[in-house]
C-alpha positions as a Markdown table, in Angstrom:
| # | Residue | x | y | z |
|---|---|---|---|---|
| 1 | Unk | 95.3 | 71.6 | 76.7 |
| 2 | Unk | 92.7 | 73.4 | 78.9 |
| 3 | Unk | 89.9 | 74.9 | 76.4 |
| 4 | Unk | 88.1 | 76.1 | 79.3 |
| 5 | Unk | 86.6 | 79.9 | 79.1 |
| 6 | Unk | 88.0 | 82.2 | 81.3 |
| 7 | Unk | 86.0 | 83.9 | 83.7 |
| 8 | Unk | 85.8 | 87.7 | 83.8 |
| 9 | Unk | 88.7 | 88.1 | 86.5 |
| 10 | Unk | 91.4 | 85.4 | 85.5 |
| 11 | Unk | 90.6 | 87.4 | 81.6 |
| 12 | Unk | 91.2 | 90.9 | 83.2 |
| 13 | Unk | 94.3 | 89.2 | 85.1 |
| 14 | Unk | 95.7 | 87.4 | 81.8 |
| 15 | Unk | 94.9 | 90.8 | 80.2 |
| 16 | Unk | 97.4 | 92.9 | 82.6 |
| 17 | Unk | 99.8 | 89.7 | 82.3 |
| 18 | Unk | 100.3 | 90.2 | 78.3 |
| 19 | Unk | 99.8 | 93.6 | 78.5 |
| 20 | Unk | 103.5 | 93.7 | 80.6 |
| 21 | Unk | 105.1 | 91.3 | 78.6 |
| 22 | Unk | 104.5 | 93.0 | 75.4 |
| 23 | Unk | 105.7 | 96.4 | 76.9 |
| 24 | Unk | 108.9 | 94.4 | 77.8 |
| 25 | Unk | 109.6 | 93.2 | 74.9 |
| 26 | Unk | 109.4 | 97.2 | 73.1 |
| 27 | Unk | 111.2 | 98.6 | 76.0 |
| 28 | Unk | 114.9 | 99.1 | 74.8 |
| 29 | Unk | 117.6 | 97.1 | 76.5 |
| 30 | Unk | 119.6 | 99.9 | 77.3 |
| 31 | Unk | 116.8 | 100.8 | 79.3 |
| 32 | Unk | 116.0 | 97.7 | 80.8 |
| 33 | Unk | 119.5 | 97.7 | 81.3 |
| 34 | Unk | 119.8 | 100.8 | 83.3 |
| 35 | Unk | 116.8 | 99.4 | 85.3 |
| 36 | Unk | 118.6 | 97.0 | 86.4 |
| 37 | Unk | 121.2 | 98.9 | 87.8 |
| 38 | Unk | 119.3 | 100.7 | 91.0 |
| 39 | Unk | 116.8 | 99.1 | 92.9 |
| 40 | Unk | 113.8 | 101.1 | 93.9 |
| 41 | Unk | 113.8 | 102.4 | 97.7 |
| 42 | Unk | 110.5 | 100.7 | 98.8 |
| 43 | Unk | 111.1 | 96.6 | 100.1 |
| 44 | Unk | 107.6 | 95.8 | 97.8 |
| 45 | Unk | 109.1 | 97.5 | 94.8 |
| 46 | Unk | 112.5 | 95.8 | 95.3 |
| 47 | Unk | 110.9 | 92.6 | 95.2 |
| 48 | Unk | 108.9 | 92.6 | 92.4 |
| 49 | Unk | 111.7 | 93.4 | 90.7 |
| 50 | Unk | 113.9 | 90.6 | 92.1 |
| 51 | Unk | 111.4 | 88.4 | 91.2 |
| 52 | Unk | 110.8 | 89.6 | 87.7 |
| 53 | Unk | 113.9 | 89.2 | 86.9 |
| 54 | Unk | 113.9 | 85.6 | 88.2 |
| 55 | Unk | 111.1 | 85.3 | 85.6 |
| 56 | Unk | 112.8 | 86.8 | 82.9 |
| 57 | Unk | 115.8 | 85.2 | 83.1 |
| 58 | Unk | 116.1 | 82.1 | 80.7 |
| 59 | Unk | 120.0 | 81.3 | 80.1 |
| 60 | Unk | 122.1 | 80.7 | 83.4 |
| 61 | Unk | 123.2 | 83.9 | 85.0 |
| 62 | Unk | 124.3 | 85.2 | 88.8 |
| 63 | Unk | 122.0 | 87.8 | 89.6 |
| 64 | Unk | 124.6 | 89.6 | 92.5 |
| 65 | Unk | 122.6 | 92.3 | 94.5 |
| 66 | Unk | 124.7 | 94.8 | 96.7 |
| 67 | Unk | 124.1 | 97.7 | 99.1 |
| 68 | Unk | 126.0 | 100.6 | 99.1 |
| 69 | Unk | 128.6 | 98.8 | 96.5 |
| 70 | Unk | 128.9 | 96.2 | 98.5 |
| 71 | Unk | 128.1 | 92.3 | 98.0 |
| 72 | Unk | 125.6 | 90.9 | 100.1 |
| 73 | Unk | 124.1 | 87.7 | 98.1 |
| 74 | Unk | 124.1 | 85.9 | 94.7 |
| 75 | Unk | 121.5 | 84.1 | 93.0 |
| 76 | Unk | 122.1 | 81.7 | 90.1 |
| 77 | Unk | 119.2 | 81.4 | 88.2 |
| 78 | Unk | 118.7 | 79.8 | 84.8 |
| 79 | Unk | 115.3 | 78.5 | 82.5 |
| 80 | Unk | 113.4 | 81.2 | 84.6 |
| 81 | Unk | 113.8 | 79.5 | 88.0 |
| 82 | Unk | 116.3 | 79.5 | 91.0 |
| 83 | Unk | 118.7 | 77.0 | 91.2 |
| 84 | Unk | 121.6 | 78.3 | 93.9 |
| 85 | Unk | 121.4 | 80.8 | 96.7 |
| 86 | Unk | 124.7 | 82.0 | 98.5 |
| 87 | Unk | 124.7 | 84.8 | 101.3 |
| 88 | Unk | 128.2 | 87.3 | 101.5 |
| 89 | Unk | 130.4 | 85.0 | 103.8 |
| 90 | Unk | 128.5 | 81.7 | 103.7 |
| 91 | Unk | 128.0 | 78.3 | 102.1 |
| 92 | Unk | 126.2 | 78.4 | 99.0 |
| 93 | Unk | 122.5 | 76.6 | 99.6 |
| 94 | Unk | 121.3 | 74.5 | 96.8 |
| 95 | Unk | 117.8 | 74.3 | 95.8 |
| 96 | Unk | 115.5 | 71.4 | 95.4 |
| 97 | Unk | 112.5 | 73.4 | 94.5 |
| 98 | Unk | 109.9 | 71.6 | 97.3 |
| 99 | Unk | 107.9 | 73.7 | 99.5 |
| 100 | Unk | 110.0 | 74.0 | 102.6 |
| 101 | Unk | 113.0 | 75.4 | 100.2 |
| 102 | Unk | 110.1 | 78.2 | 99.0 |
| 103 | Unk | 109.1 | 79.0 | 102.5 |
| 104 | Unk | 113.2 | 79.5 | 103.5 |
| 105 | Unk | 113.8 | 81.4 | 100.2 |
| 106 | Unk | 110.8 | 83.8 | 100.7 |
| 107 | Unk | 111.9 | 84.9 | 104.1 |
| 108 | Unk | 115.3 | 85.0 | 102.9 |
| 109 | Unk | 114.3 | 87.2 | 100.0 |
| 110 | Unk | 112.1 | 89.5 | 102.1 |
| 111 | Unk | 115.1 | 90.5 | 104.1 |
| 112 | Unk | 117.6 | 91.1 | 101.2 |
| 113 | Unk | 114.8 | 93.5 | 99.4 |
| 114 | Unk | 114.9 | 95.6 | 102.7 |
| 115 | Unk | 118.9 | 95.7 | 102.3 |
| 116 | Unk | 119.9 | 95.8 | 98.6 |
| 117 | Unk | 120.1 | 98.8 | 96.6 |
| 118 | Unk | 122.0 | 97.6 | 93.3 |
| 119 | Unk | 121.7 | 94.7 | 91.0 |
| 120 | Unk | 123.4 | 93.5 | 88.5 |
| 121 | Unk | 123.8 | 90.2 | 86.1 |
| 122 | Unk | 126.3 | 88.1 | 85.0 |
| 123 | Unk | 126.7 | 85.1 | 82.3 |
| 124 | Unk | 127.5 | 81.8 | 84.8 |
| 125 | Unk | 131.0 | 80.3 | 84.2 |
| 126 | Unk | 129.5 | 76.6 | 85.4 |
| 127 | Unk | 126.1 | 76.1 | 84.2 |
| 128 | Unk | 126.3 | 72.8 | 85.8 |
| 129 | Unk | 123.3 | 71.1 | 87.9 |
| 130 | Unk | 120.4 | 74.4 | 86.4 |
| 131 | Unk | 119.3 | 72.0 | 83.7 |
| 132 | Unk | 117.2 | 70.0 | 85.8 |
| 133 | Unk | 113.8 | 71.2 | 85.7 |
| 134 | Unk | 112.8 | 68.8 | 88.7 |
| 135 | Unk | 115.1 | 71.1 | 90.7 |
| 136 | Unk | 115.0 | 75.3 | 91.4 |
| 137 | Unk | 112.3 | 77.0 | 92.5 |
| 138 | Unk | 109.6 | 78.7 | 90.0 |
| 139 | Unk | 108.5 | 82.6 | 90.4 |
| 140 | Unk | 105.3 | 81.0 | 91.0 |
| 141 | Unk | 106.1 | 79.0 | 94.2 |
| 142 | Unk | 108.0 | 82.5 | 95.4 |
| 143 | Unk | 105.0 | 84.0 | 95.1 |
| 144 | Unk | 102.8 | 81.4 | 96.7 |
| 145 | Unk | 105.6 | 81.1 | 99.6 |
| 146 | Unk | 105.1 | 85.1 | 99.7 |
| 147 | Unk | 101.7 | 85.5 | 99.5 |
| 148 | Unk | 101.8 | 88.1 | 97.7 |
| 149 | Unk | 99.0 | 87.5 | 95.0 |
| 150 | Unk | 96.4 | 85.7 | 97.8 |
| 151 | Unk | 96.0 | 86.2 | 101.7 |
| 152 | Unk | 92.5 | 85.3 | 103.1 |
| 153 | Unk | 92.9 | 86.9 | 106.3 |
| 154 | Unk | 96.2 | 89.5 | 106.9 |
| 155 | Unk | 95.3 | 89.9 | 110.7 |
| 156 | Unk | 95.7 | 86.3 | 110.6 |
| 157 | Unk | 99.0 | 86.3 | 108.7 |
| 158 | Unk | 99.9 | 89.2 | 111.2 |
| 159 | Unk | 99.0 | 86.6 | 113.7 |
| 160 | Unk | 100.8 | 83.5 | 112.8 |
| 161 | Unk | 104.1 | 85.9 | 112.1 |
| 162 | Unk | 104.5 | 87.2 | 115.6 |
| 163 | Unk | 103.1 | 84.1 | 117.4 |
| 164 | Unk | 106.7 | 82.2 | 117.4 |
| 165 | Unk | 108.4 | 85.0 | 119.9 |
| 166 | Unk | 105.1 | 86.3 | 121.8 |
| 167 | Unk | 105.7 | 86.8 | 125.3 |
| 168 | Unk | 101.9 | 86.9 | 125.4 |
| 169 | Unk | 99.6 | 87.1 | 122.5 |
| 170 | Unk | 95.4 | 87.9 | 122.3 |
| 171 | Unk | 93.7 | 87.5 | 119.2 |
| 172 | Unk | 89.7 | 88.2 | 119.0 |
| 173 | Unk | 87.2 | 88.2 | 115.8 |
| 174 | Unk | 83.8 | 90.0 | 116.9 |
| 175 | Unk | 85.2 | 92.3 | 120.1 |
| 176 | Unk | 88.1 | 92.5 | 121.8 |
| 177 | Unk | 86.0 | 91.1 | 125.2 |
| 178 | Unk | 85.6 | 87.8 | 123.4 |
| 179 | Unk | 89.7 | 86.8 | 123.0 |
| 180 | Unk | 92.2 | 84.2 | 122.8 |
| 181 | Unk | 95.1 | 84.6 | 125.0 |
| 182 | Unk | 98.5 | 82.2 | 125.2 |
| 183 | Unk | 101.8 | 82.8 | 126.6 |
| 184 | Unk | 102.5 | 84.9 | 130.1 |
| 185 | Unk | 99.0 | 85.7 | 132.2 |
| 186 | Unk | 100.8 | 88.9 | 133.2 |
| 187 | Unk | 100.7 | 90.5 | 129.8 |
| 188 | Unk | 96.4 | 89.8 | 129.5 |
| 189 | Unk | 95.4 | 93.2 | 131.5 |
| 190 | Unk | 97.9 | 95.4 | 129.0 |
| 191 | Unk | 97.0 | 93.5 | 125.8 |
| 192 | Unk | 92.9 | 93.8 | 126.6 |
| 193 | Unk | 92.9 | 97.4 | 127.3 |
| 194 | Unk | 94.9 | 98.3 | 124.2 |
| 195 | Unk | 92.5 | 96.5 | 122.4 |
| 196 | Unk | 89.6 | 98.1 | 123.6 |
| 197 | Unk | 91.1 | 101.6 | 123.0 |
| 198 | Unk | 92.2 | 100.4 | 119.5 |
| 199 | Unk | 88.7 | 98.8 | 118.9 |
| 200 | Unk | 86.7 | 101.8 | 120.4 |
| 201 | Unk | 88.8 | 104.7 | 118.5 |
| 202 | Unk | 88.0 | 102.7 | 115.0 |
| 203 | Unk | 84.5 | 102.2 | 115.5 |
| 204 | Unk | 84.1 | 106.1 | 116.5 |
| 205 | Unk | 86.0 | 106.5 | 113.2 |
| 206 | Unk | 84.1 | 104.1 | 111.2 |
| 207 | Unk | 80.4 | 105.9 | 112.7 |
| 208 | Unk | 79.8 | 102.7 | 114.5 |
| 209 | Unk | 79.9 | 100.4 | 111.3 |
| 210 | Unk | 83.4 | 99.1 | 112.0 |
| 211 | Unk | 83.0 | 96.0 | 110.5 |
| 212 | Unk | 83.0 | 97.6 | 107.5 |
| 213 | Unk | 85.9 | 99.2 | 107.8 |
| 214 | Unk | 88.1 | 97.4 | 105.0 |
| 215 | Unk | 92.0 | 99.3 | 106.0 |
| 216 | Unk | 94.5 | 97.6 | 108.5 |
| 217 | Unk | 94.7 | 99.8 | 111.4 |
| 218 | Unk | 97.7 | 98.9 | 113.9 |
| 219 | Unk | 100.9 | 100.2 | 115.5 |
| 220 | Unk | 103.5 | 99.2 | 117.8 |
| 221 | Unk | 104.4 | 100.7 | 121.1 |
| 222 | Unk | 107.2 | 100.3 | 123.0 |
| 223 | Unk | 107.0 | 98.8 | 126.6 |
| 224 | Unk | 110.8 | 99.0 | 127.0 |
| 225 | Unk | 113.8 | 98.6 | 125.6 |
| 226 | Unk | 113.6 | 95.1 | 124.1 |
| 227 | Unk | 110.1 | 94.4 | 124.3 |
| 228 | Unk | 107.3 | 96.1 | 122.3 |
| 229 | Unk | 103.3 | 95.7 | 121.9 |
| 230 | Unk | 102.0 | 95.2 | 118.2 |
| 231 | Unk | 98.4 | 95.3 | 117.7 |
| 232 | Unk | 96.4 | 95.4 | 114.8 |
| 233 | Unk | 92.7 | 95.7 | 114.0 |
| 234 | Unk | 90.9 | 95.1 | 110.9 |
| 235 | Unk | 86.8 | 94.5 | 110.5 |
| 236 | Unk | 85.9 | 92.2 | 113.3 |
| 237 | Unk | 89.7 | 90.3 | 113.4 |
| 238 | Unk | 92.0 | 92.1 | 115.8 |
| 239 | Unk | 95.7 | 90.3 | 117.3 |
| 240 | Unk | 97.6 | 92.5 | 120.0 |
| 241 | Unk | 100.9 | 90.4 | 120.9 |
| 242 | Unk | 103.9 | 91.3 | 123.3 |
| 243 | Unk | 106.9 | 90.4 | 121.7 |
| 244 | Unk | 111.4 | 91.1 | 122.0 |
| 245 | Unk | 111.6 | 94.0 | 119.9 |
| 246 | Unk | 113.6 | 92.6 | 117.1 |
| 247 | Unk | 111.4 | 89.9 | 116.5 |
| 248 | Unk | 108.3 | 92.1 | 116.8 |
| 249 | Unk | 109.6 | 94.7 | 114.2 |
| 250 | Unk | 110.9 | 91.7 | 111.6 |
| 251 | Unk | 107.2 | 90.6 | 112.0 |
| 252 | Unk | 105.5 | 94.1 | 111.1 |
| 253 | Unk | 108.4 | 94.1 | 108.0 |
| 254 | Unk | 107.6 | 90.9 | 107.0 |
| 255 | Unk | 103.5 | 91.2 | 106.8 |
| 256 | Unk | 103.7 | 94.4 | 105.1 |
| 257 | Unk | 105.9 | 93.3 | 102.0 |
| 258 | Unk | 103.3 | 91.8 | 100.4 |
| 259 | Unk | 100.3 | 94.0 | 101.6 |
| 260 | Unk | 102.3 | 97.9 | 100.1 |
């Protein structure tokens, strides 16, 4: 056992922690049970929620999310981890619980928060194969796979998101004169001088400190219709990337999860 003090942020953190729990445990269930019955409108809200009630979950149960009344995935989940994932109208996907399974899961969880708006619970008629605690996956690794507690650099993790399906991509850290650029050459005159008006209209905002400035300031602009610039600028890191419009908005959706 670790007898270890804690420090004066992981004793604030398991503070908040026990805090929750204990107001979980007085909330009534018919509450927690109506709860459980509408999801909350914003993607971040919808899952936190998912994932709490991976957490909470200790005897095996389906967790089936719809939208609009109708089915769009189940989850079987049992000792507080996820054993089985099954999308409407496909195979059902077993879990193992390594890493790669947590990356896949996170990505597939990000885009069923931006869909669902019910959930409900259900006893499991099979309990079969959730006994094994080598296998599921832990709220923990979902979180990790998420990033939703830790991200050392977002315009980074902005980055890496829309770097797959770039066209062209330009990343800088200092100015926007001292960049990185891959993919089409053709693309490098549009991407700089977005940059610099994104870069110049944030440090006339920021008094000339913009370095300091601690908020994400981005947006995405249309070049046509199925291609769109993204840029984004925060402190000193900047990334403006030319990407298919699809991929380019899944990217946006699936950095801001974790940030709102």
């Amino acid at each position: 056992m670790n007898t270890a003090p804690l420090d004066n942020a992981d004793a604030q953190t398991e503070h908040v922690n026990l805090n929750e729990v204990l107001h979980r445990f007085s909330t009534k269930a018919a509450w927690l049970a109506a709860e459980r019955q509408t999801l909350p409108e914003a993607p971040r809200a919808q899952l936190e929620v998912l994932l709490r009630e991976i957490g909470e979950t200790v005897l095996p149960r389906c967790i089936d999310l719809k939208t609009k009344g109708q089915p769009i995935a189940t989850l079987t989940v049992s000792n507080r981890r996820l054993f089985r994932f099954c999308l409407s109208g496909s195979p059902e996907k077993q879990i193992t619980g390594n890493a790669a399974d947590a990356k896949n899961l996170s990505s597939a969880l990000i885009d069923l928060s931006k869909q669902a708006t019910s959930m409900t619970s259900r006893a499991l008629s099979d309990p079969a194969g959730t006994a094994d605690s080598s296998n599921g996956c832990t709220v923990a690794a979902l979180r990790n796979a998420l990033a939703i507690d830790t991200r050392p650099c977002d315009i980074s993790h902005l980055a890496d998101l829309l770097e797959p399906h770039a066209l062209a991509q330009m990343t800088w850290s200092g100015s926007p004169e001292k960049n990185v650029c891959t993919g089409a050459d053709v693309w490098r005159p549009l991407m700089e001088a977005h940059a610099a008006r994104l870069h110049a209209a944030i440090d006339g905002n920021a008094g000339g400190q913009i370095a300091g400035v601690r908020d994400t300031t981005g947006m995405a602009i249309p070049l046509s219709s199925d291609k769109v610039l993204v840029m984004a600028c925060k402190g000193t890191l900047g990334v403006v990337s030319v990407t298919p419009v699809e991929d380019g908005l899944k990217a946006i959706g699936a950095w801001q999860i974790p940030d709102t």
